[in-house]
C-alpha positions as a LaTeX table, in Angstrom:
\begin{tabular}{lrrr}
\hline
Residue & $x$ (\AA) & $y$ (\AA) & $z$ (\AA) \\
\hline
Unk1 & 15.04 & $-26.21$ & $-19.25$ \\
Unk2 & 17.84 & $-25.35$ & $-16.86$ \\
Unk3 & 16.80 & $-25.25$ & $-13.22$ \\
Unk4 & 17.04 & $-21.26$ & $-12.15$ \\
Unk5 & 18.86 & $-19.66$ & $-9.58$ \\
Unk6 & 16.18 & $-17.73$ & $-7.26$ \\
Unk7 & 17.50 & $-16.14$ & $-4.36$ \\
Unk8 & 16.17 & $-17.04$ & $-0.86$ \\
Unk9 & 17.44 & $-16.75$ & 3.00 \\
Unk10 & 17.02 & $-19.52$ & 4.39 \\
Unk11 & 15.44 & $-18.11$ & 7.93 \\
Unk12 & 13.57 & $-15.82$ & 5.82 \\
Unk13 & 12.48 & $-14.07$ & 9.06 \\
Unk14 & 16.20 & $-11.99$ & 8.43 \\
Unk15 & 14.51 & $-10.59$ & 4.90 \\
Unk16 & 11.75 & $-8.94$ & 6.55 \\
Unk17 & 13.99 & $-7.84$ & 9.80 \\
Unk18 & 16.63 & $-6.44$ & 7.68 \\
Unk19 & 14.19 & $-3.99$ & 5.60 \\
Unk20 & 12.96 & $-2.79$ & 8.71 \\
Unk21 & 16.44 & $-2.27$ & 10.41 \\
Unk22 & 17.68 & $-0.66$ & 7.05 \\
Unk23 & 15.27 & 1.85 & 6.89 \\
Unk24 & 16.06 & 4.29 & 9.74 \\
Unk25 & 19.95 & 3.12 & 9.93 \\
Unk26 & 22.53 & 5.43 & 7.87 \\
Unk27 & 23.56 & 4.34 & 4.56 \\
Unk28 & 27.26 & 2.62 & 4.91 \\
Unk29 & 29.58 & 3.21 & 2.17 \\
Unk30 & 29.90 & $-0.79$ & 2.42 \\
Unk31 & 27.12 & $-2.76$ & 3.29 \\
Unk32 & 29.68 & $-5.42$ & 5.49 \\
Unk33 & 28.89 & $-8.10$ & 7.78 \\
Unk34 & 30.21 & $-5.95$ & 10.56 \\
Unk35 & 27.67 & $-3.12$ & 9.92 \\
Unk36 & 25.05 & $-5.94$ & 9.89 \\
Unk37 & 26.44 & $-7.08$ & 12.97 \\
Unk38 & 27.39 & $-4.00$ & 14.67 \\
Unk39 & 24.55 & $-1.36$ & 13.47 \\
Unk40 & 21.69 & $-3.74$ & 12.04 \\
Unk41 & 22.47 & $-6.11$ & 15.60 \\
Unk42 & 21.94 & $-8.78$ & 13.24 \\
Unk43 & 23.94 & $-11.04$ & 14.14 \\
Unk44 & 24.92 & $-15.13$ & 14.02 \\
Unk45 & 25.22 & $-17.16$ & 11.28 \\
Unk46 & 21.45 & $-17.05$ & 9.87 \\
Unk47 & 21.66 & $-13.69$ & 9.35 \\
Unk48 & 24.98 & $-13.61$ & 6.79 \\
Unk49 & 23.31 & $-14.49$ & 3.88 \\
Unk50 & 21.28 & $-11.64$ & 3.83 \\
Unk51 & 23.76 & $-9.59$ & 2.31 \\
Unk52 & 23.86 & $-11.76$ & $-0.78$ \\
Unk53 & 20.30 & $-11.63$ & $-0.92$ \\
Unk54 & 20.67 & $-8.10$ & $-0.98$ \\
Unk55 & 22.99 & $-8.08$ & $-3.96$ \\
Unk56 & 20.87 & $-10.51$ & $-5.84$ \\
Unk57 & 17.84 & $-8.37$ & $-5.29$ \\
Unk58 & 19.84 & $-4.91$ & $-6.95$ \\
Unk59 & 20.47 & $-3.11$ & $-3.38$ \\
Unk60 & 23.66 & $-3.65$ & $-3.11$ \\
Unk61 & 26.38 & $-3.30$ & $-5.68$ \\
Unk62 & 29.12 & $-6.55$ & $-6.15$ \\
Unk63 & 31.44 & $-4.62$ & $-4.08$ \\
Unk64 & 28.57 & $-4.35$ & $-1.18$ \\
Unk65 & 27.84 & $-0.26$ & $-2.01$ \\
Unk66 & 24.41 & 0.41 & $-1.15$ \\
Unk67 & 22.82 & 1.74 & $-4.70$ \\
Unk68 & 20.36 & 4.14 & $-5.39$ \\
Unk69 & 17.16 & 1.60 & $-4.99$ \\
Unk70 & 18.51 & 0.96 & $-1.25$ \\
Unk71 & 18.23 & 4.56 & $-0.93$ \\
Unk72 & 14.97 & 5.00 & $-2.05$ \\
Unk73 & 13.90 & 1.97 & 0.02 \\
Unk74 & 14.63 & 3.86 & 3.12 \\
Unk75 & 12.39 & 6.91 & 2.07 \\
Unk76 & 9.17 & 6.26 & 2.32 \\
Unk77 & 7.73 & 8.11 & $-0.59$ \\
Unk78 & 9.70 & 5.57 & $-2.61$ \\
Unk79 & 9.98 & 2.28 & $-0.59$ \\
Unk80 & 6.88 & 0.96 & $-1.98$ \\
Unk81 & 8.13 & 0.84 & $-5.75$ \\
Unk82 & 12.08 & 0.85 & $-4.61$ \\
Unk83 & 10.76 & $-3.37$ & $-2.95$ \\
Unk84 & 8.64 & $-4.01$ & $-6.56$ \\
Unk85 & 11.45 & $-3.38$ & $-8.72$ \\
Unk86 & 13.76 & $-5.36$ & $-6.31$ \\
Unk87 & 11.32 & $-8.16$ & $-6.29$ \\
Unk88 & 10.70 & $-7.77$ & $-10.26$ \\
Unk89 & 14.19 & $-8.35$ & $-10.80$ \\
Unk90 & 15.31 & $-10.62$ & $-8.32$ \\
Unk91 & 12.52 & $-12.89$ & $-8.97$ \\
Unk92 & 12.54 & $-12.17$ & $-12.80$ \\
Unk93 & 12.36 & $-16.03$ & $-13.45$ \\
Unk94 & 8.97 & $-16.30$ & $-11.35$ \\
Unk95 & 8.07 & $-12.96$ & $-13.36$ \\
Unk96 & 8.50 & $-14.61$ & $-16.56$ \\
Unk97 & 6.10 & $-17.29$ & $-16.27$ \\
Unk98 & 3.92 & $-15.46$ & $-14.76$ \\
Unk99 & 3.60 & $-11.60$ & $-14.80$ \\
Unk100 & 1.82 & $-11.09$ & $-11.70$ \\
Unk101 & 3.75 & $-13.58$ & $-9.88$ \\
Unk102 & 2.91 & $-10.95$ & $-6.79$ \\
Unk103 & $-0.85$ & $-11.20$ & $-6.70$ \\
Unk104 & $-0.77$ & $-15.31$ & $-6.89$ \\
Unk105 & $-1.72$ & $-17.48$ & $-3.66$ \\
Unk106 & 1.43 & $-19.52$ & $-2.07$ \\
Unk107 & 0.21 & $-22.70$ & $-3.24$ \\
Unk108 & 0.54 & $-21.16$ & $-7.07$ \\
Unk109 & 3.58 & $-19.25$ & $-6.64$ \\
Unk110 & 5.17 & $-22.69$ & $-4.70$ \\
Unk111 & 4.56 & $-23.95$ & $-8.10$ \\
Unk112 & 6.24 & $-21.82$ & $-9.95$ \\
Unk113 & 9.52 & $-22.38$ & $-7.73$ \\
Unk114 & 9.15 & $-26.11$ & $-8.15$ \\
Unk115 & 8.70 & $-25.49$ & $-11.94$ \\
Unk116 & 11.85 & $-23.61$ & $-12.21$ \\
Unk117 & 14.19 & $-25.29$ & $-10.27$ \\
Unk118 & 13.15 & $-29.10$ & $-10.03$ \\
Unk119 & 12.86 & $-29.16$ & $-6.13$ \\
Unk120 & 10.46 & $-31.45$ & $-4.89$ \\
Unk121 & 7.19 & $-30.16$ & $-3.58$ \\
Unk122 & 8.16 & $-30.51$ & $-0.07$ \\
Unk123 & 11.89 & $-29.23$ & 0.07 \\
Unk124 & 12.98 & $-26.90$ & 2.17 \\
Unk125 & 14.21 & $-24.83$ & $-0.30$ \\
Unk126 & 11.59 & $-24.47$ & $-2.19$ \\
Unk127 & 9.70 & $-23.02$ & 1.48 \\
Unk128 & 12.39 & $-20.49$ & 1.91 \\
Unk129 & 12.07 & $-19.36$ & $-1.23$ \\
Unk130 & 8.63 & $-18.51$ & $-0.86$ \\
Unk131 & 9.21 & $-17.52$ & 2.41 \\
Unk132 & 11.36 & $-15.07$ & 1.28 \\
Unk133 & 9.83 & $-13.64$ & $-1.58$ \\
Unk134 & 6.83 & $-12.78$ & 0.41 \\
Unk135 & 9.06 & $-11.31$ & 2.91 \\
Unk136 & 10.24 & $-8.60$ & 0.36 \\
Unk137 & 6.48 & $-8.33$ & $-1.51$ \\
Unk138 & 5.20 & $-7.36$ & 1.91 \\
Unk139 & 6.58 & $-3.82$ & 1.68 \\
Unk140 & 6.36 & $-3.74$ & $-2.89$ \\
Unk141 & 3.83 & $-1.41$ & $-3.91$ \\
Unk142 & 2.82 & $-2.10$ & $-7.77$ \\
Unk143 & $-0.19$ & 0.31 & $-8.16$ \\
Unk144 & 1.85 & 3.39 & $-8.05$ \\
Unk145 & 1.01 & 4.84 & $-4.95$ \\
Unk146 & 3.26 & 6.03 & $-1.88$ \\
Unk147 & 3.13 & 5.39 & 1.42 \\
Unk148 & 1.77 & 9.29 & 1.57 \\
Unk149 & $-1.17$ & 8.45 & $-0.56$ \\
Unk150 & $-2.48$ & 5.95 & 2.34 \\
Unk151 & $-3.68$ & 8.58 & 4.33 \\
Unk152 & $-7.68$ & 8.98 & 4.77 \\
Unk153 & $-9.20$ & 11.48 & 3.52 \\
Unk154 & $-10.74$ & 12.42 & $-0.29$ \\
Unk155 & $-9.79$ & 15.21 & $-2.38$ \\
Unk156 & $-12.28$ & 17.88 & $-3.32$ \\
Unk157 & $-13.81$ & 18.26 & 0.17 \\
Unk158 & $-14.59$ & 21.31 & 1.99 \\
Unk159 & $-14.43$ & 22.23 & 5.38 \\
Unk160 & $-17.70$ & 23.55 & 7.29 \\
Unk161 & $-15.43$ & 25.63 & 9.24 \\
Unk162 & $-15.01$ & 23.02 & 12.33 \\
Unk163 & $-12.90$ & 20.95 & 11.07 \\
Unk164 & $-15.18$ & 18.79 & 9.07 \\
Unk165 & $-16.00$ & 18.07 & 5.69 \\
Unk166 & $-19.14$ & 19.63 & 4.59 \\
Unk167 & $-21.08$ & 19.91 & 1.11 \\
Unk168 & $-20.23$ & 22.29 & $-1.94$ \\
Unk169 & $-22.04$ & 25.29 & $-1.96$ \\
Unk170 & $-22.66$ & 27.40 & $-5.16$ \\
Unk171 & $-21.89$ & 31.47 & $-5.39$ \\
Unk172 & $-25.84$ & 31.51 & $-5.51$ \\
Unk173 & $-26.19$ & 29.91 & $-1.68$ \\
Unk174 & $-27.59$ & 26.80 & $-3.69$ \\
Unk175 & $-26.23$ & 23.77 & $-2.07$ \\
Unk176 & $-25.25$ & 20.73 & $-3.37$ \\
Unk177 & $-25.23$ & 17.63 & $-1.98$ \\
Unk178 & $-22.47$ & 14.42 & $-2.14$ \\
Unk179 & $-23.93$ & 12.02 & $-4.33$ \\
Unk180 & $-25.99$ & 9.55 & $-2.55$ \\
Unk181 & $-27.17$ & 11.95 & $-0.12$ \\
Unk182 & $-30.44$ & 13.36 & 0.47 \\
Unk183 & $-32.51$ & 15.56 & 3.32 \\
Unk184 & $-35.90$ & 15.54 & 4.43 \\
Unk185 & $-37.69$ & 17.40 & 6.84 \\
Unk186 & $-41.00$ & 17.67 & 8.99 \\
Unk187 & $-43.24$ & 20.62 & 8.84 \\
Unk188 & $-45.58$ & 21.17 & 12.04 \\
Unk189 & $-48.21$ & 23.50 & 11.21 \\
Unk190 & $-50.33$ & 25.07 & 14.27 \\
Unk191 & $-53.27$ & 26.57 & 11.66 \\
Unk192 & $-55.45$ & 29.58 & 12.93 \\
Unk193 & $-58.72$ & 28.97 & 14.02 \\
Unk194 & $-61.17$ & 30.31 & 11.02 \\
Unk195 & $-62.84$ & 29.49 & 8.28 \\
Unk196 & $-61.95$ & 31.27 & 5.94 \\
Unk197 & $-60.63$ & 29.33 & 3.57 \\
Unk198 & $-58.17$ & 32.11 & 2.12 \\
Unk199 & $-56.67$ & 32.00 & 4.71 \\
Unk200 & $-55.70$ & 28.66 & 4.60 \\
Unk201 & $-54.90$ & 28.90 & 0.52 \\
Unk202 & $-52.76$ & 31.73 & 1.29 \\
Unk203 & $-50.57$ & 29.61 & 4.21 \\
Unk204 & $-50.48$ & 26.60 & 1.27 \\
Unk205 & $-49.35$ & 28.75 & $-1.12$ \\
Unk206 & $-46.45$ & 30.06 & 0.50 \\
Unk207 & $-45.36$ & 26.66 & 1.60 \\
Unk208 & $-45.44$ & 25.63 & $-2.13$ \\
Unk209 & $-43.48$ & 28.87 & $-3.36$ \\
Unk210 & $-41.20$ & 29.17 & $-0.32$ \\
Unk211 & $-40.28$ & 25.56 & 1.37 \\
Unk212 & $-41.63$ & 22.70 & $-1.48$ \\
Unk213 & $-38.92$ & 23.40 & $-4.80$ \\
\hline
\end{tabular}
């Protein structure tokens, strides 16, 4: 089997700091090393390969135009699935061995890497690559949800008029309760002093048809 090409930075620290810097920066018309330089201040050596990464990854065009899943990245509505496609595809070899390549621990996915290109187990390489694929799965979402979907909070609950959630109540005044919940309650009775016992039958009997449904 041929050994495959998987992209990597080598100071895969640049993966995860370039995301981040992308996200609030304008979108150039040419992703260059000067506006990595100059508007990313990412600068030096070390932090040059990132825009090959980038192209090997689908944000960036041949010609270094930022396309429309680098634009999505920076929303975040979209980021979340925008970094899963990028990491399905630039990590499609990983992918096809294993389908959710994403969910493995490093040991398994360091496997993989050694599988596919014939690195030994302790090359360098074979880190960065790791290094950097986690650096990109850190901001994938594969489940579907948005970063707006993280917020606390249920659907389907009702306010009690200060601000909290309270229970469902019926158009009869009936109330009923979240699952899982229940409410008790003590009765102190200060009984008349007599003996007749009607009286007593009559003060039970009301408690049954009144307060004990």
């Amino acid at each position: 089997m041929a050994q495959a090409k998987i992209p990597y930075v080598t100071a895969y620290g640049n993966v995860t700091k370039a995301l981040q810097k992308i996200q609030p920066a304008a979108t150039p018309d040419r992703f260059t090393h000067d506006f990595l330089s100059t508007k990313l201040q990412m600068t030096g050596g070390s932090a040059r390969p990132v825009i090959p990464f980038f192209k090997r990854i689908g944000f960036l065009a041949s010609d270094g135009a930022p396309t429309d899943r680098y634009t999505r990245f920076r929303t975040s509505s979209t980021r979340g699935a925008a970094a899963a496609e990028a990491l399905k595809e630039g990590y499609a070899p990983l992918y096809e061995l294993n389908e959710y390549a994403h969910d493995l621990d490093d040991d398994e996915v360091r496997d993989l890497v050694i599988q596919l290109t014939g690195s030994e187990e302790g090359s360098s390489t074979v880190g960065a690559i790791v290094g950097s694929f986690r650096a990109l799965q850190s901001f994938a979402k594969f489940d579907g949800a948005t970063e707006d979907d993280s917020g606390g909070g249920g659907a389907d609950q009702q306010s009690d008029g200060n601000g909290n959630g309270g229970a469902d109540e019926g158009s009869d005044g009936h109330v009923e309760l979240p699952p899982g919940l229940s409410v008790g309650y003590t009765i102190n009775l200060h009984l008349p002093a007599t003996s007749d016992v009607a009286v007593f039958n009559a003060i039970f009997k009301s408690l049954r048809e009144n307060l004990l449904r």
